[in-house]
N, C-alpha and C positions, 0 to 999 in steps of 0.2 A: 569548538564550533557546534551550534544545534542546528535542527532543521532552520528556526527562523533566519538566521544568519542568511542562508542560503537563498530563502522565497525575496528577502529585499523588495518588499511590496507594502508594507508598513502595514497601518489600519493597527488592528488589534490584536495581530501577532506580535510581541515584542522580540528582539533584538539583541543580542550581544550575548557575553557566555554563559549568563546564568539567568535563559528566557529562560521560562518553563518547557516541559514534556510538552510535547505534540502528539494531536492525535489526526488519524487516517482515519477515517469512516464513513463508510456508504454501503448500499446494497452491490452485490457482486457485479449485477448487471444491468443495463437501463431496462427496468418491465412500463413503465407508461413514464410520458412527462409529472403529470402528478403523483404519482409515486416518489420520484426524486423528490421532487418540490417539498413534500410531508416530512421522508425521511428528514431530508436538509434543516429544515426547519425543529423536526424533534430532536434532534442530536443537539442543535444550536440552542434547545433549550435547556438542555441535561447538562452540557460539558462546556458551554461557553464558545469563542472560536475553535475552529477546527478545517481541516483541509479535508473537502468532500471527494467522494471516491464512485466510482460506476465506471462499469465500462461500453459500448456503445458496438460491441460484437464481442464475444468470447470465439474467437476461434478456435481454439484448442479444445472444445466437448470432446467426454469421450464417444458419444456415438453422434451420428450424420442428425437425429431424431428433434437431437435436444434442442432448444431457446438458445438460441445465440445471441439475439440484441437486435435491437429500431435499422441496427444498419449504419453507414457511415456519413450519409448527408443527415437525415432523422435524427440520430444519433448526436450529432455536432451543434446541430440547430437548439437539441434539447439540454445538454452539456452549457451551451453558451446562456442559456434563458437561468442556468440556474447560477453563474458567474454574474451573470447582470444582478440577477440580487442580489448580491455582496457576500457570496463565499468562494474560496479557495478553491480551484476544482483539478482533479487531478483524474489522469484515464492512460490507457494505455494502448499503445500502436505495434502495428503488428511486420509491418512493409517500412522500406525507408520511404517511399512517395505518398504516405502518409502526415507523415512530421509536418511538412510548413503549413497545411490546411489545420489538424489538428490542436497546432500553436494557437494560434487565432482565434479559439474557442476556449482554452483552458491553460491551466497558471503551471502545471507539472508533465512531463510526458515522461511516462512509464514504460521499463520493456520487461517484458513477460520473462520471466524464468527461464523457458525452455529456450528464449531467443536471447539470452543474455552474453552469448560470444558473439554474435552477427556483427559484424565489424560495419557494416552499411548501413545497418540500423543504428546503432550506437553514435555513427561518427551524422545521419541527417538528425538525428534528435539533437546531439550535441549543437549544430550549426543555426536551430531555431533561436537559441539563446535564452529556452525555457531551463527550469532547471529539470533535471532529468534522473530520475529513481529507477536503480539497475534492480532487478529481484534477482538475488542468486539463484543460479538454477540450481535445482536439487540433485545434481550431479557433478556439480563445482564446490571446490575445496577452501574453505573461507580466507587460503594466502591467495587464492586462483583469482579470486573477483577484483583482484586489485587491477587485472588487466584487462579489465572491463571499462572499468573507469577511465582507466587514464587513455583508453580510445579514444572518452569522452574529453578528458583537458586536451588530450592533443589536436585533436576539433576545434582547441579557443575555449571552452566551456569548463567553466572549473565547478557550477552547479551543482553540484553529484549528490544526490541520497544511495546508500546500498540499503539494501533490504534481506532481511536474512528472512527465510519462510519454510524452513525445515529440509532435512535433506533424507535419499532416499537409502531407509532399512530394508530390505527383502521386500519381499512385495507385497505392494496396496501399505506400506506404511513408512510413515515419515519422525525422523528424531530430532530434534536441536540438540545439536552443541552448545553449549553456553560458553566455550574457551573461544568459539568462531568469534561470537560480538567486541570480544578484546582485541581479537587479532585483526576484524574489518574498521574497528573504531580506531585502530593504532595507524589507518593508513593515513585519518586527516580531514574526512568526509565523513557529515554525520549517519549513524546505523538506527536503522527503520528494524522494530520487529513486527513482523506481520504472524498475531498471536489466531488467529483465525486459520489460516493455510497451514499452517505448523501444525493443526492437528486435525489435517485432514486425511484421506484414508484413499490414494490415487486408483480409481475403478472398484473400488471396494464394493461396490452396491450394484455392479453389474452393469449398464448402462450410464451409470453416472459415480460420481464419486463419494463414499463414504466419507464419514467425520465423526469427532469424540469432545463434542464441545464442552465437556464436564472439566477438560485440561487446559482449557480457554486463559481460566482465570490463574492458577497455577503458573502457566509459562509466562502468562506477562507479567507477574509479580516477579517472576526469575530473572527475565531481562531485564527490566526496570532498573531491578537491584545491582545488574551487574553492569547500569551506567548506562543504555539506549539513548537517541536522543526523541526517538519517536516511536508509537504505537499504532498497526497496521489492525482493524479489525472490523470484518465485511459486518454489518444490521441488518437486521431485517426484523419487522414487527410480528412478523409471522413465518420462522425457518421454513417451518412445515410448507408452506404455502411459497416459497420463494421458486423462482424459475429457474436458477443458477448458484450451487453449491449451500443450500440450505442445511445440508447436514453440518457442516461445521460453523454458519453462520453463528452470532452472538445476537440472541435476541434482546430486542431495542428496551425493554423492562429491565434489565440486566446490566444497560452500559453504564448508567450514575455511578451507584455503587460499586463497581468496578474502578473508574475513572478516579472516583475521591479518592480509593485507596494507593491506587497506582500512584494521581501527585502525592500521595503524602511518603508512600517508599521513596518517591524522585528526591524530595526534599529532604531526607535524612539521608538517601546514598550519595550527599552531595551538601550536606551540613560539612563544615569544619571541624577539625578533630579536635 
C-alpha cells in the first residue's frame, strides 16, 4: 500500500501498489496567503503532483517570541483557497476540538510528534474521516507507534500515514534509524520520511532550533532505498528568510534535483529482481 492508496481522491495521484513516491512539501508555516500560493505553485512546477504542507499555528516554538502562524480562522480560510486550486493540502492540529473544522479545509490532518500518544486527539482526527499522518514522536520507539495508529482504526479510520522524523540523541540532536522504516512499514500503513526534521538540531540556536541541511539529501536517498512510501520536506525559497525552522528547511532551487533522483532510487528499489 502507498500513500495514494490512502488519499482515494483520484486526479493525478495515481493508485494501486506501484503508484509512484510521494511527495510532502510546503513551507513549515503559513507566512502570507501569497506565499503558500507561490510555494504551491513552484513545487507543482518542479515535481509534478504533490501533497502541500503548511501549518496554520506551530504551537510548539521554542520561545513565546517566535512566528507562530495567521492563527486558526486566517489560517483555515488560507489552507482552503490553496485546496480550491487543485492541490492536496495537508496541516496539522493540535487540540481534538479542532479536527471537524479543520476537515473542511484540507485533505490530511496531521498530529505533531510531541502529540503523537494523545488518545483524544488521535481518536477526533480519526472520526473526520480524513486520512490522518501520525509523526512519531521523537521519544517513541518505531514497535511504539503502532499504538498510535490503531487508536486511529479503532475510531473506524483505517487512513493512517506514520511518519518517521528522527528521534532524540542527547541533546539538541536527532538520529534515524533506518531498521525503524521496516519495522513501521511492516505494520501495513504506508511510511512518510520526513527528510527535513530528521536533521534538525531541537533549541540548538538558542531561542529557536538548529539544522544540518547538508544531510537533507543523504537521508532521503537512505530511506527511499530502504522502500518509504513518501517524502516529508519543509521549502522555502529563501531558509534564511523563513519565519519557522529555516535552518533545516530545503531550499526550493534544490528540490528538482533531489526529487528526480529519489524517483529514480524508488524505481530500482522496487525493480524486479
Amino acid at each position: 500500500m502507498r500513500v495514494s492508496d490512502q488519499l482515494e481522491i483520484g486526479g493525478d495521484l495515481q493508485s494501486g501498489a506501484r503508484a509512484p513516491l510521494a511527495l510532502i512539501a510546503g513551507p513549515c508555516v503559513i507566512e502570507s496567503e501569497e506565499h503558500v500560493h507561490f510555494l504551491a505553485r513552484e513545487i507543482a512546477k518542479v515535481v509534478g503532483p504533490f501533497i502541500f504542507k503548511a501549518s496554520f499555528d506551530k504551537a510548539n516554538r521554542s520561545s513565546v517570541n517566535s512566528y507562530r502562524g495567521p492563527g486558526f480562522a486566517e489560517g483555515l480560510r488560507i489552507l482552503k483557497s490553496v485546496r480550491d486550486a487543485g492541490f492536496t493540502v495537508l496541516t496539522d492540529i493540535h487540540e481534538p476540538s479542532q479536527a471537524e473544522a479543520v476537515a473542511e479545509s484540507v485533505d490530511i490532518l496531521q498530529i505533531p510528534a510531541f502529540l503523537c500518544r494523545q488518545t483524544d486527539l488521535l481518536t477526533a482526527a480519526a472520526r473526520t474521516g480524513r486520512v490522518v499522518n501520525i509523526k512519531k514522536g521523537q521519544f517513541v520507539s518505531p514497535h511504539d507507534i503502532r499504538h498510535a495508529a490503531e487508536k486511529v482504526a479503532a475510531a473506524g479510520n483505517d487512513r493512517i500515514l506514520l511518519t518517521e522524523r528522527g528521534s532524540s540523541f542527547g541533546y539538541n540532536n536527532l538520529v534515524v534509524d533506518m531498521r525503524g522504516l521496516a519495522i513501521m512499514r511492516g505494520f501495513g500503513w504506508p511510511v512518510v520520511f520526513d527528510a527535513t526534521h530528521s536533521v534538525q538540531l531541537p533549541g540548538a540556536a538558542g531561542t529557536v532550533s538548529g539544522g544540518q541541511p547538508q544531510f537533507i539529501g543523504p537521508l532521503a536517498r537512505a530511506a527511499v532505498a530502504a522502500g518509504v512510501d513518501a517524502v516529508f520536506v519543509e521549502v522555502h525559497e529563501a531558509p534564511e528568510r523563513a519565519l519557522s525552522d529555516g535552518a533545516n528547511a530545503l531550499r526550493l532551487d534544490m528540490l528538482g534535483s533531489l526529487w528526480r533522483r529519489l524517483l529514480r532510487i524508488d524505481a530500482a528499489a522496487h525493480a524486479p529482481e
